[in-house]
C-alpha positions as YAML, in Angstrom:
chain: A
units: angstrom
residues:
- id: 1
  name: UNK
  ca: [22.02, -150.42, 60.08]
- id: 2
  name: UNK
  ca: [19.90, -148.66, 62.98]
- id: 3
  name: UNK
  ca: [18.27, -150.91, 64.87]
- id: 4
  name: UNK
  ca: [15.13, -149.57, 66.52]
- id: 5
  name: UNK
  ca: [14.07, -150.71, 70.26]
- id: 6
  name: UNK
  ca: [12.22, -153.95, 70.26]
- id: 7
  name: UNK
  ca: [13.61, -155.40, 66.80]
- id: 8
  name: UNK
  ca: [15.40, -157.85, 67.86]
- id: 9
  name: UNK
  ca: [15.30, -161.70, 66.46]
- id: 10
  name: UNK
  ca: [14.77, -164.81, 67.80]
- id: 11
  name: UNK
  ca: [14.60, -168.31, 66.73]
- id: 12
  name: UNK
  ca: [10.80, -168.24, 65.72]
- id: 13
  name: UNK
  ca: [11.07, -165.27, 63.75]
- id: 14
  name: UNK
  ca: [11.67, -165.18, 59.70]
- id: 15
  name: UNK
  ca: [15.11, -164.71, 58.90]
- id: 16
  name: UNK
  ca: [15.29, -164.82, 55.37]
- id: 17
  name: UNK
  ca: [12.70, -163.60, 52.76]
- id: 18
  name: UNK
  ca: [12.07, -167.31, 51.84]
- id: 19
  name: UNK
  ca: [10.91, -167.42, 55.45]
- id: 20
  name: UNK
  ca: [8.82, -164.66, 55.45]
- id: 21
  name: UNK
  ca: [6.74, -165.72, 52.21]
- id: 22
  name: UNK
  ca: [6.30, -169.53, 53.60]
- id: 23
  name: UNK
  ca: [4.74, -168.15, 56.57]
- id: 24
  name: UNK
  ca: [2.99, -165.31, 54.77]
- id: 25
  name: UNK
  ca: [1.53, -168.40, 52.83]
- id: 26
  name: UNK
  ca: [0.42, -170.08, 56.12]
- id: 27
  name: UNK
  ca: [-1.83, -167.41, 57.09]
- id: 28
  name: UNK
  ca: [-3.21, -167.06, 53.55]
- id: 29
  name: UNK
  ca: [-4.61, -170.22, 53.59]
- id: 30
  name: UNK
  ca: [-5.53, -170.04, 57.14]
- id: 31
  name: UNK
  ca: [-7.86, -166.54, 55.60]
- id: 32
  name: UNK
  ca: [-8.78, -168.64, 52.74]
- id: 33
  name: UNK
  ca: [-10.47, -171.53, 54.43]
- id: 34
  name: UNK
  ca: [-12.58, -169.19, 56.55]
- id: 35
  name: UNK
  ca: [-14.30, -167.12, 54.33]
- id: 36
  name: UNK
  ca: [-16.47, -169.19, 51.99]
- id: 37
  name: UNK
  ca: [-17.74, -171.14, 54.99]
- id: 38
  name: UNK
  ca: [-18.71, -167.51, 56.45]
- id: 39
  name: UNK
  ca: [-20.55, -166.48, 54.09]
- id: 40
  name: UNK
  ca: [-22.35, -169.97, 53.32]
- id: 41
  name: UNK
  ca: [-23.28, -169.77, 57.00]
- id: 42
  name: UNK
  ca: [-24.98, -166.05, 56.60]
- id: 43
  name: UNK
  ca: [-26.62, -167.62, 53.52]
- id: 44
  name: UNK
  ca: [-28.28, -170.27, 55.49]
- id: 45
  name: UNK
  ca: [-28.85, -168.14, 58.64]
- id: 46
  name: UNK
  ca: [-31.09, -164.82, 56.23]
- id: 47
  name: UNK
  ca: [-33.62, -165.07, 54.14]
- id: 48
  name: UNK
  ca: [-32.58, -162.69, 50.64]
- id: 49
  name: UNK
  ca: [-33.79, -159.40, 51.53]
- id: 50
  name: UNK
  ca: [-31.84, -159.71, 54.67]
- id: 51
  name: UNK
  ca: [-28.42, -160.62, 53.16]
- id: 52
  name: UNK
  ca: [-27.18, -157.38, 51.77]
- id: 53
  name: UNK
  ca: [-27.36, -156.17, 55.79]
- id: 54
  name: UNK
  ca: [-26.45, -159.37, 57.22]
- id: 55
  name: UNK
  ca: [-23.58, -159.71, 54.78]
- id: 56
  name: UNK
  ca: [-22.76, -156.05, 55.13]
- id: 57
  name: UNK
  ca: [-22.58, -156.36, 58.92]
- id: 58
  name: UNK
  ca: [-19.92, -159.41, 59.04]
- id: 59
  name: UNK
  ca: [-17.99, -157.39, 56.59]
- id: 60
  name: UNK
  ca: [-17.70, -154.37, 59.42]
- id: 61
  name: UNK
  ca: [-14.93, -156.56, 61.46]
- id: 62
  name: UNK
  ca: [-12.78, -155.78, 58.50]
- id: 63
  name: UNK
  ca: [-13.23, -152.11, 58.57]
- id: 64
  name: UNK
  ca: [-12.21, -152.34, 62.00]
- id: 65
  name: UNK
  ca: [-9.26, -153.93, 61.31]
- id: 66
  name: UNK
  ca: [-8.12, -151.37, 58.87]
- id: 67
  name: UNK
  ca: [-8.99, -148.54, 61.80]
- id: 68
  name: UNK
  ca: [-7.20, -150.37, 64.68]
- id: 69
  name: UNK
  ca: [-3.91, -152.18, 62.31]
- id: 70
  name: UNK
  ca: [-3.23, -149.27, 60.30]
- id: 71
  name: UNK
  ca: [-3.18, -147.10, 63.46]
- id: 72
  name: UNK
  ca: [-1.18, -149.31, 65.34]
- id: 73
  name: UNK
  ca: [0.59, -150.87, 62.83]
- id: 74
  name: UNK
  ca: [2.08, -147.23, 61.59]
- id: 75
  name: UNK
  ca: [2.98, -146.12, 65.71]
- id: 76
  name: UNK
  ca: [4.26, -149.87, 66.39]
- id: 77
  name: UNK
  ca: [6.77, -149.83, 63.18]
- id: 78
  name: UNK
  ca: [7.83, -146.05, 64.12]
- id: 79
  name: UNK
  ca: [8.68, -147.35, 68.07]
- id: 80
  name: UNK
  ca: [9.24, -151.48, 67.37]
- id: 81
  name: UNK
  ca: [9.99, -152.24, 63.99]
- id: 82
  name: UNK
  ca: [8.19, -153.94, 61.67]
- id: 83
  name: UNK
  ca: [9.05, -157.81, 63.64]
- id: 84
  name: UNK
  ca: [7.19, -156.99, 66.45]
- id: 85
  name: UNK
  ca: [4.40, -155.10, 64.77]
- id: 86
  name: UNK
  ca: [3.73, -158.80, 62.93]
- id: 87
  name: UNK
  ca: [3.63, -160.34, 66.16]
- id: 88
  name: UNK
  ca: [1.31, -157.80, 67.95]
- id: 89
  name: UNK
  ca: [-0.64, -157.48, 65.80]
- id: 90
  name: UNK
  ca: [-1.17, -161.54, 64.71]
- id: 91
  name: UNK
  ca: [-1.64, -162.69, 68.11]
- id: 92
  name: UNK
  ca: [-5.19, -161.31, 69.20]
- id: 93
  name: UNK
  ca: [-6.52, -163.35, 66.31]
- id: 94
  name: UNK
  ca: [-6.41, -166.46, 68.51]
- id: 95
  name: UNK
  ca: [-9.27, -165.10, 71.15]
- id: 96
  name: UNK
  ca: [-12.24, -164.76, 67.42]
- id: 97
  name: UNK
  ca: [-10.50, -168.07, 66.47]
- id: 98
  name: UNK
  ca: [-11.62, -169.76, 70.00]
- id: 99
  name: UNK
  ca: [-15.07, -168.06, 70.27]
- id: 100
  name: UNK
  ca: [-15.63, -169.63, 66.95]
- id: 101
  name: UNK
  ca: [-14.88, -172.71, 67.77]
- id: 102
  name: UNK
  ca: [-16.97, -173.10, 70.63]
- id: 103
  name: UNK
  ca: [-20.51, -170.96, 69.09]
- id: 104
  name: UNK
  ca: [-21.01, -171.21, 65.79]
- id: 105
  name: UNK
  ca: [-23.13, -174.11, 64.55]
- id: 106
  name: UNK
  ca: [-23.95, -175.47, 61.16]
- id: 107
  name: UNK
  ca: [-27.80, -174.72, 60.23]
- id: 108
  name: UNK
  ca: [-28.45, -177.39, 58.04]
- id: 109
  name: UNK
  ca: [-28.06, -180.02, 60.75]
- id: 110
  name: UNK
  ca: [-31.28, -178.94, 62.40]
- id: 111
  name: UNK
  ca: [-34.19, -177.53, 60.17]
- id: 112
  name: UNK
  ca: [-33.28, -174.27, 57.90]
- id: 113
  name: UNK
  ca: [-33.33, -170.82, 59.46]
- id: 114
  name: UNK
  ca: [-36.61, -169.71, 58.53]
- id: 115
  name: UNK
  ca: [-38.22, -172.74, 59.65]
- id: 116
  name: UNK
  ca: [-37.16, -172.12, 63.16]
- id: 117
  name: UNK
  ca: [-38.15, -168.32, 63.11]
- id: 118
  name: UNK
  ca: [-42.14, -170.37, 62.50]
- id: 119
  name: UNK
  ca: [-42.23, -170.19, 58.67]
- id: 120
  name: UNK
  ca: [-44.21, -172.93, 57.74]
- id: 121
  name: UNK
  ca: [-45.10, -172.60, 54.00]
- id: 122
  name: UNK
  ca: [-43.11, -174.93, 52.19]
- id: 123
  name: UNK
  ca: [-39.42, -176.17, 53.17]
- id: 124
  name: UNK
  ca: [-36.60, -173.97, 53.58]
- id: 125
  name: UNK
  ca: [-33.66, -174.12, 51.20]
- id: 126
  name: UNK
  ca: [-30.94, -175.73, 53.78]
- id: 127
  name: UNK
  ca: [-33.32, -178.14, 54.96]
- id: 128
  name: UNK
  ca: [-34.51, -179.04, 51.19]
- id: 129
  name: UNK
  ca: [-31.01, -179.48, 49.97]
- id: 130
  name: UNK
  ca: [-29.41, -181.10, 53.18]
- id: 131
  name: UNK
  ca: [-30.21, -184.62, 51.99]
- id: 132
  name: UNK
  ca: [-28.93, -183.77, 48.41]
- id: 133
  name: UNK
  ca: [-24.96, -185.20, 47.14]
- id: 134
  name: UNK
  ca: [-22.67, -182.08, 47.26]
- id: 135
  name: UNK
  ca: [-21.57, -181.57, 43.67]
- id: 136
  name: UNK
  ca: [-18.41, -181.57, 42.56]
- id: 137
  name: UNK
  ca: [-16.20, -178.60, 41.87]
- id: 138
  name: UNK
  ca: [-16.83, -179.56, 38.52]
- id: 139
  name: UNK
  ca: [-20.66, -179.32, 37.95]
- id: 140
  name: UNK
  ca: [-20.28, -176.02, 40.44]
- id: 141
  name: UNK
  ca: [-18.37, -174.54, 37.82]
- id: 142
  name: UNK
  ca: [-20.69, -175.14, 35.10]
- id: 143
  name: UNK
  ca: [-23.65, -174.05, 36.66]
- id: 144
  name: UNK
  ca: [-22.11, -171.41, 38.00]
- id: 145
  name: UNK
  ca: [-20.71, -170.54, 34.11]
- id: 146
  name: UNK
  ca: [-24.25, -170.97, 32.99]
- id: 147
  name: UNK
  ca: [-25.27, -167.81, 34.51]
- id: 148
  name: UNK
  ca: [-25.19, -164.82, 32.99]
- id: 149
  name: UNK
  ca: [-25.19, -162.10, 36.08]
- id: 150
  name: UNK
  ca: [-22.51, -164.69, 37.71]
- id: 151
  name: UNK
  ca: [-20.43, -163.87, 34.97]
- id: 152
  name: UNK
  ca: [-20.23, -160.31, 34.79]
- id: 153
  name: UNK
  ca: [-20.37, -160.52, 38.80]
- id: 154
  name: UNK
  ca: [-16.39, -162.56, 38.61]
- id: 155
  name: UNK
  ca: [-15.49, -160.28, 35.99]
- id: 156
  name: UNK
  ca: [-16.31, -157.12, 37.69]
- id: 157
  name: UNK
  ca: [-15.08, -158.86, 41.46]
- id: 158
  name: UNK
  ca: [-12.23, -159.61, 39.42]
- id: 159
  name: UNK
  ca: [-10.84, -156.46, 37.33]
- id: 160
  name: UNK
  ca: [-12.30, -154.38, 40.58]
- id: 161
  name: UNK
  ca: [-9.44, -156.24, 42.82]
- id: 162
  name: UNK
  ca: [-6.89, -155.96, 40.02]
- id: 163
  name: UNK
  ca: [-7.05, -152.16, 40.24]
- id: 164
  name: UNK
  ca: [-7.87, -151.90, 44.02]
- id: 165
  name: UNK
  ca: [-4.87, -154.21, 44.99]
- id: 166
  name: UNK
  ca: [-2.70, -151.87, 42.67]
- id: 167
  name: UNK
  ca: [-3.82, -149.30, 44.17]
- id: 168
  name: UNK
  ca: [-4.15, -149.64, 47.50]
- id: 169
  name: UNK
  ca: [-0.59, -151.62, 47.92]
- id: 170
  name: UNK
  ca: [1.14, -148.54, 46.57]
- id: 171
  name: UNK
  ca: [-0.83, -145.85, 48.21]
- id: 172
  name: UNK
  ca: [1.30, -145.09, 51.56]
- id: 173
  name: UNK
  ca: [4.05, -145.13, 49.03]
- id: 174
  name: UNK
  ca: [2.39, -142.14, 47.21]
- id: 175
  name: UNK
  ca: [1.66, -140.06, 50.08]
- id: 176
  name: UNK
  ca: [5.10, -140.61, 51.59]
- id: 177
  name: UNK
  ca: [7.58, -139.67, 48.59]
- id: 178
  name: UNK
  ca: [4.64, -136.83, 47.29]
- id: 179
  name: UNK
  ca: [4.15, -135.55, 51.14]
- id: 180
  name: UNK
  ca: [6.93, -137.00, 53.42]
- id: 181
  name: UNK
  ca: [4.10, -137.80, 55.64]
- id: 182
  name: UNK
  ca: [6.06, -140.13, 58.72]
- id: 183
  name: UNK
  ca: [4.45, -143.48, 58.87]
- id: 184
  name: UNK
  ca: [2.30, -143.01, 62.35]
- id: 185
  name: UNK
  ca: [0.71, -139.90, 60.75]
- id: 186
  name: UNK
  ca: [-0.15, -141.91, 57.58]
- id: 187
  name: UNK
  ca: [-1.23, -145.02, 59.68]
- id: 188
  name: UNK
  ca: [-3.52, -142.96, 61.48]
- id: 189
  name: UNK
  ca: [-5.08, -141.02, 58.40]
- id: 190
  name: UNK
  ca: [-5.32, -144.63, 56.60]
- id: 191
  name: UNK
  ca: [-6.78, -145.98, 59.38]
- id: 192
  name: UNK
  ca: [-9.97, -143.29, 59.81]
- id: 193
  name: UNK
  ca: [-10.25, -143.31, 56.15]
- id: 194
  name: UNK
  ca: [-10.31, -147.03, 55.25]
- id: 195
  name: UNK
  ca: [-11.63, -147.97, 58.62]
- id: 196
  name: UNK
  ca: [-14.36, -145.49, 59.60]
- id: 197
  name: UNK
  ca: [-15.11, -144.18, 56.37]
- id: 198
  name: UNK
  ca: [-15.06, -148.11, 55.08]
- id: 199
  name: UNK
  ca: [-17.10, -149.12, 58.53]
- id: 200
  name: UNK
  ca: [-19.81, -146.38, 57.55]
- id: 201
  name: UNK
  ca: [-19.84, -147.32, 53.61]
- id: 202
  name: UNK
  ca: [-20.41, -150.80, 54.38]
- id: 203
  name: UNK
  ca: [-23.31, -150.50, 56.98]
- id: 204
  name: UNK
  ca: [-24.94, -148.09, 55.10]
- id: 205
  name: UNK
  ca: [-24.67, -149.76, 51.66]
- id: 206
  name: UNK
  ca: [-26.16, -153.19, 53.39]
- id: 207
  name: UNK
  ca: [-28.79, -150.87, 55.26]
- id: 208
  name: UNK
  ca: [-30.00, -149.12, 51.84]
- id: 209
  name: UNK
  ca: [-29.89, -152.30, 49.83]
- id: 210
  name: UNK
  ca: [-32.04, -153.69, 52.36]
- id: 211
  name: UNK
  ca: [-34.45, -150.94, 52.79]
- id: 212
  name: UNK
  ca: [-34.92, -149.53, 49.62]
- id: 213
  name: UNK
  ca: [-34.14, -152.16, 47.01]
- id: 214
  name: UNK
  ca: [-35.14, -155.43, 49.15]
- id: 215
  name: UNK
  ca: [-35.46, -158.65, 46.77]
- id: 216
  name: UNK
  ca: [-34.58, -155.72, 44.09]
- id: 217
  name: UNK
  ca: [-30.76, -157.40, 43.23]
- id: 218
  name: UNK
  ca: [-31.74, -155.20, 39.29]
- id: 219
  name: UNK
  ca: [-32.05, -152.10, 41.59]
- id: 220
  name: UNK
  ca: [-28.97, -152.92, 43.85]
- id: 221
  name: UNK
  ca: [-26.49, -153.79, 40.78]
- id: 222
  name: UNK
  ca: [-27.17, -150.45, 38.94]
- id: 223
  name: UNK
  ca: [-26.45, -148.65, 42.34]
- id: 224
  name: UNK
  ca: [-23.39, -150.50, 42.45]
- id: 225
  name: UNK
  ca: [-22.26, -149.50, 39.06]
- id: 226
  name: UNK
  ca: [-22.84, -146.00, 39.99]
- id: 227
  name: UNK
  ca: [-20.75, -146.38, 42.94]
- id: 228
  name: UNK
  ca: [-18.14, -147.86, 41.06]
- id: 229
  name: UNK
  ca: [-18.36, -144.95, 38.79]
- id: 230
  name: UNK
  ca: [-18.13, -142.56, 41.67]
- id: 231
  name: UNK
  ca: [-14.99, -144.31, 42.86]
- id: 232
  name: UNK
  ca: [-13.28, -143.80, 39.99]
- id: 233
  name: UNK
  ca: [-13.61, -140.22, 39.58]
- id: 234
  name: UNK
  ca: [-12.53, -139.33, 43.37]
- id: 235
  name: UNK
  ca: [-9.93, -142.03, 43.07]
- id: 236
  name: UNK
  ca: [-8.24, -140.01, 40.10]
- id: 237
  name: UNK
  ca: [-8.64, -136.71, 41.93]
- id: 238
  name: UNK
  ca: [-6.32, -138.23, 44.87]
- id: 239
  name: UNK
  ca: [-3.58, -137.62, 42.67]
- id: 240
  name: UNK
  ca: [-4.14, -134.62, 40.57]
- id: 241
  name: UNK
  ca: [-4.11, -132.64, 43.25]
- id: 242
  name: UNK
  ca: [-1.45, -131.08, 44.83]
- id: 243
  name: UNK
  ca: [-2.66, -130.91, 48.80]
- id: 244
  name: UNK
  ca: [-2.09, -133.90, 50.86]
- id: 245
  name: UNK
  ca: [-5.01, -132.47, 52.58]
- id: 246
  name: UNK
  ca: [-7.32, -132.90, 49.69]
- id: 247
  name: UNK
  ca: [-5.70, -135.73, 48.74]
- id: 248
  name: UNK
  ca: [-6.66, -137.69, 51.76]
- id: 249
  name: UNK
  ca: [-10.60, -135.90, 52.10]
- id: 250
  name: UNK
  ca: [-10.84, -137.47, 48.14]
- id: 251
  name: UNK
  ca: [-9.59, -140.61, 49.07]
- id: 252
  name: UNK
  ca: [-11.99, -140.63, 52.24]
- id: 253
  name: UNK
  ca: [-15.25, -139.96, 49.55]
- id: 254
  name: UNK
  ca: [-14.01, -142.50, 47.79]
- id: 255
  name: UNK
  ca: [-13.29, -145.28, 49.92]
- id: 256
  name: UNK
  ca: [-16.90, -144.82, 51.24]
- id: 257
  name: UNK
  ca: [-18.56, -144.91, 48.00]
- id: 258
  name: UNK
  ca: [-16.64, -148.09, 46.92]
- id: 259
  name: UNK
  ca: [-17.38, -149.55, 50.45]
- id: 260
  name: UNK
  ca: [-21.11, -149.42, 49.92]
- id: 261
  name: UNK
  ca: [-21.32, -152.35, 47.23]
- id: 262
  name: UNK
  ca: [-19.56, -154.85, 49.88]
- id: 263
  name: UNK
  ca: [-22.80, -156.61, 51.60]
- id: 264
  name: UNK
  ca: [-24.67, -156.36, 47.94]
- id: 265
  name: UNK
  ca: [-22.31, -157.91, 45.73]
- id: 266
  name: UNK
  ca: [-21.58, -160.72, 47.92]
- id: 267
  name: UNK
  ca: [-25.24, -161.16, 48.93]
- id: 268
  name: UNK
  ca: [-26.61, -161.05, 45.28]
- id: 269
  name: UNK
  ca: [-23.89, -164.12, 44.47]
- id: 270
  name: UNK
  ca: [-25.50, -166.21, 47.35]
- id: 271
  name: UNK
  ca: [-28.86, -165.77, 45.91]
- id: 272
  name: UNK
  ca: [-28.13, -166.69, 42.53]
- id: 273
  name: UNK
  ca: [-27.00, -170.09, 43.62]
- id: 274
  name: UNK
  ca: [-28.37, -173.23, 45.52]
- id: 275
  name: UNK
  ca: [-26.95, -173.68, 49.35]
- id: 276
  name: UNK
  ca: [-25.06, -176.75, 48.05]
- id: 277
  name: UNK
  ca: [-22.76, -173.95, 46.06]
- id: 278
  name: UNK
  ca: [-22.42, -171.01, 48.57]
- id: 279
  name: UNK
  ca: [-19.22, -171.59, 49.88]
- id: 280
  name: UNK
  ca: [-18.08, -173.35, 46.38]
- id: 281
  name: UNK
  ca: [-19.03, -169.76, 44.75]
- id: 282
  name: UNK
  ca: [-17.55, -167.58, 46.81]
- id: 283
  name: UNK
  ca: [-14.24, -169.63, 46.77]
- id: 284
  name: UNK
  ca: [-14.08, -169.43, 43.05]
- id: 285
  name: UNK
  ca: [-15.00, -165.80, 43.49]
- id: 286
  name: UNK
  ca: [-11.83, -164.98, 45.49]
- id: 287
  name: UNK
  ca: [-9.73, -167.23, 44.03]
- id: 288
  name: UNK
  ca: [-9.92, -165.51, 40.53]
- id: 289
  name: UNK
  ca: [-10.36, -162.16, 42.11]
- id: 290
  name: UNK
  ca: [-6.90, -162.93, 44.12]
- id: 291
  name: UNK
  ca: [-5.01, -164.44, 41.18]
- id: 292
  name: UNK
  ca: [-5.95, -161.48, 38.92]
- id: 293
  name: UNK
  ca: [-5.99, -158.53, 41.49]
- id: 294
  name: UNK
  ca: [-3.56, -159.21, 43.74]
- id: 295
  name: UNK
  ca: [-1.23, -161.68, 42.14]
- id: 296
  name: UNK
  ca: [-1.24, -159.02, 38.85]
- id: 297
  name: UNK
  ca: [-2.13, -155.46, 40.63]
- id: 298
  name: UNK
  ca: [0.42, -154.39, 42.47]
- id: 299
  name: UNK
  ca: [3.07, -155.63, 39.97]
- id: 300
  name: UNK
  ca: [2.18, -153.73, 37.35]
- id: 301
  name: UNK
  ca: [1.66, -150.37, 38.55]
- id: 302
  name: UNK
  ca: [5.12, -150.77, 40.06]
- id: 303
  name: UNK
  ca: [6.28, -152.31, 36.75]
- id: 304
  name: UNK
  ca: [4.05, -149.03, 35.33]
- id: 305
  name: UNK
  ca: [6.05, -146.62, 37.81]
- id: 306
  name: UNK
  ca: [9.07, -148.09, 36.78]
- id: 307
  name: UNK
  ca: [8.72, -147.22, 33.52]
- id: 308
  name: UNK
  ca: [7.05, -143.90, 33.73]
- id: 309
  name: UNK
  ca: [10.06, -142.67, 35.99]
- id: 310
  name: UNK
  ca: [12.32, -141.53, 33.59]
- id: 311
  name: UNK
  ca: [9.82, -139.01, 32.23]
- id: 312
  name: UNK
  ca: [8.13, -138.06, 35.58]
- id: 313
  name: UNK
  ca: [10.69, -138.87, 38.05]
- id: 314
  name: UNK
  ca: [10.19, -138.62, 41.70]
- id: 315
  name: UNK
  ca: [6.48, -138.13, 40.31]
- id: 316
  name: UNK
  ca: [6.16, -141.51, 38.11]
- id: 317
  name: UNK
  ca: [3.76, -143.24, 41.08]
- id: 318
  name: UNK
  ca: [1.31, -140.66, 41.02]
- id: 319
  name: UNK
  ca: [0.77, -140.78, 37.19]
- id: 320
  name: UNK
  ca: [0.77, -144.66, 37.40]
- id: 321
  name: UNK
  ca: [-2.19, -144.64, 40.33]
- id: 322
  name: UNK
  ca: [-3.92, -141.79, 37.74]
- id: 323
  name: UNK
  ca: [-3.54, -143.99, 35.19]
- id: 324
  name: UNK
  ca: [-5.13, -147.15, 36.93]
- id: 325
  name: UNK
  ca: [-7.82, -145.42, 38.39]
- id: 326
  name: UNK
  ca: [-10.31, -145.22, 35.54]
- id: 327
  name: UNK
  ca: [-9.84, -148.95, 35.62]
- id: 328
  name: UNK
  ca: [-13.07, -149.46, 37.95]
- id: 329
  name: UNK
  ca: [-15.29, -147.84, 35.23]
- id: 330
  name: UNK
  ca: [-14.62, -151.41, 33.36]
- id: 331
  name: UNK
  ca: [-16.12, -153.04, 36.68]
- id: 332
  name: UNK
  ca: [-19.00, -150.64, 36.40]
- id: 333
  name: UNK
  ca: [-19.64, -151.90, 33.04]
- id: 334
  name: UNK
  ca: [-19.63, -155.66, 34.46]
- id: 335
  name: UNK
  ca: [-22.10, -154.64, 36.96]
- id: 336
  name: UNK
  ca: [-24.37, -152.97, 34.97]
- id: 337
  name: UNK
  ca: [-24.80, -155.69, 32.29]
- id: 338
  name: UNK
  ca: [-25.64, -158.28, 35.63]
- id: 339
  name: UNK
  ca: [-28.60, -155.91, 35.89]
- id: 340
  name: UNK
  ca: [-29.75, -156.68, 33.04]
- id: 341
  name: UNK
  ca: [-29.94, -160.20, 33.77]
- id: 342
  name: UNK
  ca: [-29.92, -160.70, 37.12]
- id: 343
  name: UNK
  ca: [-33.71, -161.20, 37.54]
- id: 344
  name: UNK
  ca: [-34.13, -164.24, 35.19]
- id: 345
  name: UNK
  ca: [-31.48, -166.02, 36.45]
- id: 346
  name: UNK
  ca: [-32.61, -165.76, 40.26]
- id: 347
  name: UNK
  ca: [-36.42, -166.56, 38.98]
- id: 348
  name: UNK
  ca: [-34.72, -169.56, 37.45]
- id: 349
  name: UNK
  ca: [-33.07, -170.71, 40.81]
- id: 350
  name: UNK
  ca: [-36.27, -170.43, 42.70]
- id: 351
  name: UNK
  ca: [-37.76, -172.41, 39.98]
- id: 352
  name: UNK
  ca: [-35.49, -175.42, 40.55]
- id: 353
  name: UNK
  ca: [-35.96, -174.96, 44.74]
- id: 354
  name: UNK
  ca: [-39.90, -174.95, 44.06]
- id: 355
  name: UNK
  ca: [-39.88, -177.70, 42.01]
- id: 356
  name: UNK
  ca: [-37.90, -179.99, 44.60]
- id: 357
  name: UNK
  ca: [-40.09, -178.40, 47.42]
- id: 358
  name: UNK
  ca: [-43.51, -179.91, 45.75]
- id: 359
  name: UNK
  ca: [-41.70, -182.78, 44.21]
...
């Protein structure tokens, strides 16, 4: 074996696969615990017509990521290995870890966030639903069940992951057997096509949601289907063609159409349900979406590779990535049926907040 400058081991590295996935584990549920509290916090902090930017905006810091770790990460494995790229790369997550800790408040200890910006019409939602018992996973579930648009919204969040976690685990596979492009070129593509072109899809999705279809969540779903729609096409044409070129300039239309239904989606889940439920939503949200996209995605295009390789060959993992990506017409479907019903259900959510407003 070759061993490349810098990867060396130590005592507090993994040395053994088991290893590896116990600590890979660790920072799962490290990810896990923050993000339902995140978004419960933008919840309380916006009124609805702001979420879809607000939401949007938080999301950016992932786009970054994807810029800055797929550019280093490629350049750091080429020069380091892939040990010391971990460890690079995992230890500037301390310094938003501290800031945290120290800023960030909860709102509904004080009064709710519009009441401090000098709204003074009836009680805000965090402040109304403070004093309230937090209900149990249980009756989250079934209210949650109970609606219609949050339905087709875990569906779609659901099937959409299954197909992007296929396809984007495999993807620098694809472009490195069809293309032989080294990893720091590819790491560097990836990251100004899923960073940038993911930063700009994001913003500007949150920014149009909010200026054109603002308490419109009908308007912002059937947007989102399109998009979805979109995706699907210029994810199939990544393949079919033949230039790595084109390949990648598809793949960067894509990735920015897909990116634009981030802040909405999200947002439009918040407003369907009571503060008491924000975090409780989104955690159900990402736990099906994880257990069915990335628990099931990547296995079974490989498992579809696999299988297509003795009539395509070399070849097999680009006909298994054409054949998944169709699959996010089927979340475009989910979406577009939450149109359909998305209204009612929010009118019936401000009913219940109006009625224990006045009560």
């Amino acid at each position: 074996m070759v061993r490349r400058p810098g990867s060396f081991t130590a005592s507090w590295r993994a040395s053994s696969f088991m290893q590896l996935l116990l600590i890979r584990v660790g920072v799962s549920i490290g990810e896990a615990g923050c993000i339902p509290p995140a978004y419960s916090l933008i919840a309380d902090y916006f009124t609805r017509a702001e979420r879809p930017r607000a939401v949007a905006i938080f999301l950016l810091g992932g786009n970054l990521s994807f810029a800055i770790g797929y550019f280093l990460a490629g350049w750091l494995n080429d020069f380091y290995g892939w040990r010391v790229t971990f460890a690079l790369l995992g230890l500037p997550g301390l310094i938003p870890a501290a800031l945290t800790w120290l800023t960030l408040r909860e709102p509904r200890c004080n009064r709710g966030p519009l009441a401090r910006r000098g709204a003074t019409t009836m009680p805000t939602e965090p402040s109304l639903e403070a004093a309230q018992p937090q209900p149990t996973v249980r009756q989250v579930g079934a209210s949650l069940l109970a609606s219609t648009t949050f339905r087709h919204l875990l569906l779609s969040f659901a099937v959409a992951s299954f197909f992007a976690s296929g396809i984007l685990r495999w993807l620098p596979s694809f472009f490195i057997r069809s293309y032989h492009i080294p990893t720091g070129q590819l790491g560097t593509w990836f990251g100004l096509i899923w960073g940038l072109g993911g930063f700009f899809g994001t913003y500007l999705g949150g920014e149009l949601a909010c200026i054109y279809a603002a308490n419109n969540e009908r308007l912002q779903l059937k947007g989102m289907a399109l998009a979805y729609c979109a995706f699907a096409a210029f994810s199939a044409c990544i393949y079919l063609t033949c230039s790595s070129l084109l390949a990648l300039g598809c793949m960067g239309l894509a990735v920015i159409g897909v990116a634009m239904t981030n802040g909405p989606i999200l947002a439009i889940v918040q407003t369907l349900v009571p503060s008491r439920m924000h975090a409780t939503s989104i955690a159900i949200i990402y736990l099906c979406s994880n257990l069915v996209g990335m628990g099931l995605g990547p296995l079974v295009l490989g498992a579809l590779s696999d299988a297509l390789q003795p009539h395509f060959g070399g070849q097999s993992l680009r006909y298994a990535l054409t054949a998944l990506s169709p699959g996010y017409l089927w979340g475009a479907w989910h979406l577009w049926r939450a149109s359909k019903a998305v209204t009612l259900d929010i009118e019936a959510v401000q009913g219940k907040r109006e009625q224990k407003a006045f009560a």
